[in-house]
VMD Tcl script that builds the backbone (N, CA, C; Angstrom):
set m [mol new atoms 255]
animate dup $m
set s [atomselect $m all]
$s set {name element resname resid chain x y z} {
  {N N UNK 1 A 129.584 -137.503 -15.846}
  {CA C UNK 1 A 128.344 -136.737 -15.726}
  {C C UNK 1 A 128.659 -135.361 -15.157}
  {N N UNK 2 A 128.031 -134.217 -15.961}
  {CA C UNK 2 A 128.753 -132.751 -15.163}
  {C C UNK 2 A 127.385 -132.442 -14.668}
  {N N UNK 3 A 126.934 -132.448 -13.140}
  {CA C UNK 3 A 126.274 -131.695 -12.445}
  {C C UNK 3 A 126.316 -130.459 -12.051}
  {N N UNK 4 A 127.290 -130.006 -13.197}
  {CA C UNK 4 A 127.721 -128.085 -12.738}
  {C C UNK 4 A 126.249 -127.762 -13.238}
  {N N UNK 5 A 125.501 -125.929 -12.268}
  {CA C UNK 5 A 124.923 -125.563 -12.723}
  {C C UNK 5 A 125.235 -123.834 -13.285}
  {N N UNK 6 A 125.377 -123.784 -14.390}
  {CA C UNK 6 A 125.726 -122.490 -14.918}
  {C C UNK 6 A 124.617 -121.318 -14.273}
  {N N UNK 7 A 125.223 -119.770 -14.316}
  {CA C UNK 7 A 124.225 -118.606 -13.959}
  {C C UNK 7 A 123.713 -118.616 -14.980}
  {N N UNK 8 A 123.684 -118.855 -16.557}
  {CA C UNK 8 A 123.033 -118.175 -17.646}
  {C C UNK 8 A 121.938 -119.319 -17.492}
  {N N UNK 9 A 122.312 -120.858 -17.297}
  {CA C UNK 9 A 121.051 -121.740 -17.388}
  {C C UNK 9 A 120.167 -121.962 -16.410}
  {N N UNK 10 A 120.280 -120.905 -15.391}
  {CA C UNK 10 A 119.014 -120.387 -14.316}
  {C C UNK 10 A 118.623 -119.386 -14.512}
  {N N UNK 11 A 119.536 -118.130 -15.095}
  {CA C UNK 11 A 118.728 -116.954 -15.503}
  {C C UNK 11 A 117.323 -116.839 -15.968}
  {N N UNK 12 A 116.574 -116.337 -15.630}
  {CA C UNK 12 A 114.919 -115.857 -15.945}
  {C C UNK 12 A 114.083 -117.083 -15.703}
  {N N UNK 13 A 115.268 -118.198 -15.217}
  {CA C UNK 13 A 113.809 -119.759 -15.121}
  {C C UNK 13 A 112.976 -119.175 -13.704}
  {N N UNK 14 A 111.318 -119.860 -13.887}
  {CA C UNK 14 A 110.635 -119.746 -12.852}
  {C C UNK 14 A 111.090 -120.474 -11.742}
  {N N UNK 15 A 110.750 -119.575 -10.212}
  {CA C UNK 15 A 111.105 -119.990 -9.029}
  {C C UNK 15 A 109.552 -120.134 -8.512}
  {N N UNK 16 A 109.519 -121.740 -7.686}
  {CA C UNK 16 A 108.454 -122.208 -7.585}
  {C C UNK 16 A 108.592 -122.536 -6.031}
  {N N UNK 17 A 107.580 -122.982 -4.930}
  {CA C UNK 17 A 108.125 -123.522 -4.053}
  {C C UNK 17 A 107.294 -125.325 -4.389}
  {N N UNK 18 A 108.076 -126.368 -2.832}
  {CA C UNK 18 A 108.257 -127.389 -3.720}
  {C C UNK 18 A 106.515 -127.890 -3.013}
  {N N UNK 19 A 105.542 -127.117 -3.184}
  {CA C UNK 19 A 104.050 -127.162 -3.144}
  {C C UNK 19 A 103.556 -126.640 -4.229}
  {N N UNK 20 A 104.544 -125.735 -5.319}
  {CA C UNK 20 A 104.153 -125.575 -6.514}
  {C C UNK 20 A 103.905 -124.251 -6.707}
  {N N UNK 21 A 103.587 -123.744 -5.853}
  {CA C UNK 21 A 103.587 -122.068 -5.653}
  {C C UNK 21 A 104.318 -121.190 -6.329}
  {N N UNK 22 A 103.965 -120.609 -7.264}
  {CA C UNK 22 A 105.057 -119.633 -7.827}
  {C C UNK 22 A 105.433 -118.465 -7.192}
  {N N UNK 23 A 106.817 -117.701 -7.324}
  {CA C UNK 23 A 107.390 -116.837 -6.404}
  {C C UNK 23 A 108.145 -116.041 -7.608}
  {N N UNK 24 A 108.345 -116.486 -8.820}
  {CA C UNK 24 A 108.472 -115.225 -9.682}
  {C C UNK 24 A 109.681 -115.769 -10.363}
  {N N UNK 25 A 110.640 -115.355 -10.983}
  {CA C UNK 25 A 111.796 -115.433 -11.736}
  {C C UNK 25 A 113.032 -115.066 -11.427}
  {N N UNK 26 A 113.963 -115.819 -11.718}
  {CA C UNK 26 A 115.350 -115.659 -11.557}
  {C C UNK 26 A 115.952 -114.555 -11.990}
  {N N UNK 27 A 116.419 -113.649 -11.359}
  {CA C UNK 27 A 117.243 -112.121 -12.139}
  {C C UNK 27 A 118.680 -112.376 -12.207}
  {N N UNK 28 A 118.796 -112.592 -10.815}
  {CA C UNK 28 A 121.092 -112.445 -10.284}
  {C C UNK 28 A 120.762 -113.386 -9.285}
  {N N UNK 29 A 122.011 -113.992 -8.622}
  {CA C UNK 29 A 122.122 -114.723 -7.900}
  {C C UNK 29 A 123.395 -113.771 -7.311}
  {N N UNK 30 A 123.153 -113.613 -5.826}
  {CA C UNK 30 A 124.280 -112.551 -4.697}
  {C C UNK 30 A 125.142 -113.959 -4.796}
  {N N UNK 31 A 126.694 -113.309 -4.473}
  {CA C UNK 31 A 127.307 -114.130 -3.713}
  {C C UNK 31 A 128.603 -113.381 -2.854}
  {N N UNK 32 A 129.269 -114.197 -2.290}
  {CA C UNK 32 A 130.795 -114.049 -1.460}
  {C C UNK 32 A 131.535 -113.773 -2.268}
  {N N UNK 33 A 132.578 -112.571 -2.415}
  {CA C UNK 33 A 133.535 -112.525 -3.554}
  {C C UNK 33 A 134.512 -112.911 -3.255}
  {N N UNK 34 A 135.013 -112.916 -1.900}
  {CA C UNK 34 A 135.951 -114.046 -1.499}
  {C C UNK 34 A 135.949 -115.461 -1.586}
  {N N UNK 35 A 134.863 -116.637 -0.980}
  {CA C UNK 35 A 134.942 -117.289 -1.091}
  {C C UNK 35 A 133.722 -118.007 -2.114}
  {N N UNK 36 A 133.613 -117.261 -2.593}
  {CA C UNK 36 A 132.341 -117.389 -3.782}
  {C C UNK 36 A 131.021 -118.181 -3.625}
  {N N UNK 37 A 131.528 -118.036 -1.917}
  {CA C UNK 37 A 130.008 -119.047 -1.654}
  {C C UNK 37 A 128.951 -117.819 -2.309}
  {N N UNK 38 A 127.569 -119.007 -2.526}
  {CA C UNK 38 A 126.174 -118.034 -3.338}
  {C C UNK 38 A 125.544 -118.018 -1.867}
  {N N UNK 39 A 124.744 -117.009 -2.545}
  {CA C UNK 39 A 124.044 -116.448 -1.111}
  {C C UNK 39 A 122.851 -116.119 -1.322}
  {N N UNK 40 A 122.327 -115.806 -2.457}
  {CA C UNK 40 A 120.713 -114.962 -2.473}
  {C C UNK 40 A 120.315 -115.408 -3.843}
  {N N UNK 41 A 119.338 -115.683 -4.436}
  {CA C UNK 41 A 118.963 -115.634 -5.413}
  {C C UNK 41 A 117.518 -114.166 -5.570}
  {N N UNK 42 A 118.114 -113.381 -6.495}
  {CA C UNK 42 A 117.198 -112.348 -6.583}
  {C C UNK 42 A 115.767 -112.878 -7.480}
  {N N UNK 43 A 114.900 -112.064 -7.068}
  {CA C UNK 43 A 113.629 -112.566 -7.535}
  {C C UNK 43 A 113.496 -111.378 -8.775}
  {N N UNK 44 A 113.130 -111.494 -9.827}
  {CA C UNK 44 A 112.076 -110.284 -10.708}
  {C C UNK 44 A 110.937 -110.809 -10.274}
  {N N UNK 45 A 109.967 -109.758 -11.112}
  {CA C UNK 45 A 108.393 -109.980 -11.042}
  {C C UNK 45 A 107.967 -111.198 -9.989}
  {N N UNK 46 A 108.324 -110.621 -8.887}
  {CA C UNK 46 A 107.836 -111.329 -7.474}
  {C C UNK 46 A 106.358 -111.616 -7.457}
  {N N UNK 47 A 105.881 -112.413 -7.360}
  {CA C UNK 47 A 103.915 -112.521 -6.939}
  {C C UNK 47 A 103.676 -112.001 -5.866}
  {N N UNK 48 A 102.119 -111.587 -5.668}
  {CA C UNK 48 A 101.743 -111.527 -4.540}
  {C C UNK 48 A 102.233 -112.280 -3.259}
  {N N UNK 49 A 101.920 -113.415 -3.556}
  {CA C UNK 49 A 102.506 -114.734 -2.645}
  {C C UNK 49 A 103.947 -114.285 -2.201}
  {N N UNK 50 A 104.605 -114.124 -2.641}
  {CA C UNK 50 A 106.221 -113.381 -2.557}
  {C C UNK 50 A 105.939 -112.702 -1.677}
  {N N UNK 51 A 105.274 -111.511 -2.297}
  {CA C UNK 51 A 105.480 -110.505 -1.375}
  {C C UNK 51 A 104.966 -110.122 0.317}
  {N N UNK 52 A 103.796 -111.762 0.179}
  {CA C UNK 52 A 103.624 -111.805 1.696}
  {C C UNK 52 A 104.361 -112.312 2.787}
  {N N UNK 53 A 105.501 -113.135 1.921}
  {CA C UNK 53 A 106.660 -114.231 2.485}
  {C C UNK 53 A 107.653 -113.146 3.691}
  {N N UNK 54 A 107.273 -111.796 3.303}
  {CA C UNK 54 A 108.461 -110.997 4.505}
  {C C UNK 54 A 109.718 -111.572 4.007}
  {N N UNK 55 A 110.165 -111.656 3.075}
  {CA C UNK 55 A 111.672 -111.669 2.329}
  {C C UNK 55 A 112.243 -110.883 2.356}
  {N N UNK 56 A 113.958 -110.717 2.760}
  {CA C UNK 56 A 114.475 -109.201 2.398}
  {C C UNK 56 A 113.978 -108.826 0.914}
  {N N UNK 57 A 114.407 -107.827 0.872}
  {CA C UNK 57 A 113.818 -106.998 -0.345}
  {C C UNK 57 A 114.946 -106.056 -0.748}
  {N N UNK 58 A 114.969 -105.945 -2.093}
  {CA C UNK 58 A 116.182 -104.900 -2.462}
  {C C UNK 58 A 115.521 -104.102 -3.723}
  {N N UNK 59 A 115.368 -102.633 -4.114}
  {CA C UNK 59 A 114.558 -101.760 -5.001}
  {C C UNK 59 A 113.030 -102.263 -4.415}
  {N N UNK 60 A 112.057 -102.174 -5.256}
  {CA C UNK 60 A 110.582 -101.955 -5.400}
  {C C UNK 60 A 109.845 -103.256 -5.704}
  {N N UNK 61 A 110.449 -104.128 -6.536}
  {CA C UNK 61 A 109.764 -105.358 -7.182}
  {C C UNK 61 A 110.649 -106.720 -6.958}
  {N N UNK 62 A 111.623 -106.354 -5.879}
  {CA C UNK 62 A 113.339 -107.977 -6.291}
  {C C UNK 62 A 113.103 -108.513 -4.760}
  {N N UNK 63 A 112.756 -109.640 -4.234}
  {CA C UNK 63 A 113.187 -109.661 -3.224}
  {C C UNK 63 A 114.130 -110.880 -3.327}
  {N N UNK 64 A 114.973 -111.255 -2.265}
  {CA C UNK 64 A 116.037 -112.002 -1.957}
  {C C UNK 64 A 115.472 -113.519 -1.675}
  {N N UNK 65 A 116.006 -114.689 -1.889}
  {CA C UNK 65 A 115.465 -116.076 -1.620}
  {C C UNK 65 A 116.886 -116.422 -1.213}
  {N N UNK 66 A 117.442 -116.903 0.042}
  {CA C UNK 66 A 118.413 -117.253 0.417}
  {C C UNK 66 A 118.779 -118.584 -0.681}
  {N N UNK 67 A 120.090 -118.792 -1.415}
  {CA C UNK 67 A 120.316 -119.759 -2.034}
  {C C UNK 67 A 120.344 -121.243 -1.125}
  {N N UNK 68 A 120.628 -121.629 -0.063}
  {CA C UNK 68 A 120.022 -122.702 0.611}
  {C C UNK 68 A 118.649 -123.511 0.552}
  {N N UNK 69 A 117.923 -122.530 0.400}
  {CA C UNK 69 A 116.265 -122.216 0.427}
  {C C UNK 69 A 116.447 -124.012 -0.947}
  {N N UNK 70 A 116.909 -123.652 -1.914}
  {CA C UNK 70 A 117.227 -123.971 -3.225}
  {C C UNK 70 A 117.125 -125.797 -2.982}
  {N N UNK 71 A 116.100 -126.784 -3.855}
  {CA C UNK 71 A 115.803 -128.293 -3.452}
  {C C UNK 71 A 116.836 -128.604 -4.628}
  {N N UNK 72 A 116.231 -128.235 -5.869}
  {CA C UNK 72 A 116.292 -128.679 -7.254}
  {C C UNK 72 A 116.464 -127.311 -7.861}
  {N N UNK 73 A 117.060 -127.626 -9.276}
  {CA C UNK 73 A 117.344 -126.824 -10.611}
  {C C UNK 73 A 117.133 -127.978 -11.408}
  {N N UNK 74 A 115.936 -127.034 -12.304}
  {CA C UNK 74 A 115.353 -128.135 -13.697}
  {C C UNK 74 A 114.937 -127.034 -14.370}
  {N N UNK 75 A 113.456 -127.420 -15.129}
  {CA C UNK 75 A 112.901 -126.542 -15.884}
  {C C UNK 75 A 112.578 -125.313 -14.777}
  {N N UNK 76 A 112.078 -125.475 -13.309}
  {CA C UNK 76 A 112.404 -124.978 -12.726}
  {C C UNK 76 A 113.046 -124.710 -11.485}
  {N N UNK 77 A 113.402 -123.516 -10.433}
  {CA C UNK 77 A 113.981 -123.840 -9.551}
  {C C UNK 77 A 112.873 -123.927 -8.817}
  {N N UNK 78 A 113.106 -125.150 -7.960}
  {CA C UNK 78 A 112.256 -125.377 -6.561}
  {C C UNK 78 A 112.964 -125.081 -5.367}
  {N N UNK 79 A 112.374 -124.429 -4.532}
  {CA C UNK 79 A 112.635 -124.408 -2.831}
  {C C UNK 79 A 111.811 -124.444 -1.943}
  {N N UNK 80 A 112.201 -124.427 -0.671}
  {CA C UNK 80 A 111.666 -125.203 0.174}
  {C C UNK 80 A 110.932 -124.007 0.863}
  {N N UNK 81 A 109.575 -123.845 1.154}
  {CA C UNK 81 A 109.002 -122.725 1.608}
  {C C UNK 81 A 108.968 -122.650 3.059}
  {N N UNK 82 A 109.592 -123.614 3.523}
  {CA C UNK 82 A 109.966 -123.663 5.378}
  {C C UNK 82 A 111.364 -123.155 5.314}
  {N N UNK 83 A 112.298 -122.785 4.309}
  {CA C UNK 83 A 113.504 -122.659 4.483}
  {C C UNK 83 A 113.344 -120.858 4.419}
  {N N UNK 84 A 112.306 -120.502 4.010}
  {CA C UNK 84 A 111.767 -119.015 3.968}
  {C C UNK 84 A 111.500 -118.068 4.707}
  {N N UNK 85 A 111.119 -119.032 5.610}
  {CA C UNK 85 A 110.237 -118.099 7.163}
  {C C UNK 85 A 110.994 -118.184 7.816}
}
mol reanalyze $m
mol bondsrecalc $m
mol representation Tube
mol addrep $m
């Protein structure tokens, strides 16, 4: 069974939290270039809801979701909205 999860088969999936809340779409995922740990998953078209979360933020519309944050990868990604604040 390969539980690898590829960057292209999270690219643009919706990011939800795990109350169902939407928080917008997958752009890039930051990471360590040394030890390649992941570190951020960037948001596009952030929601309102997003944008009240006080998330770092990078340009005008992307903010950052620490990859920890992260429950599940399916149709979409779920995280944990206590892992946020």
């Amino acid at each position: 069974m390969n539980n690898k999860n590829y960057f292209n088969a999270i690219l643009s999936k919706m990011i939800v939290t795990k109350e169902g809340k939407r928080l917008g779409f997958v752009k890039d995922i930051t990471f360590e270039t040394i030890s390649g740990e992941l570190i951020n998953i960037v948001v596009k078209d952030s929601t309102n809801y997003t944008k009240n979360l006080n998330l770092e933020k990078i340009g005008s519309n992307e903010h950052l979701i620490p990859y920890s944050a992260i429950i599940a990868i399916g149709d979409f990604v779920i995280v944990s909205e206590e892992d946020l604040i």
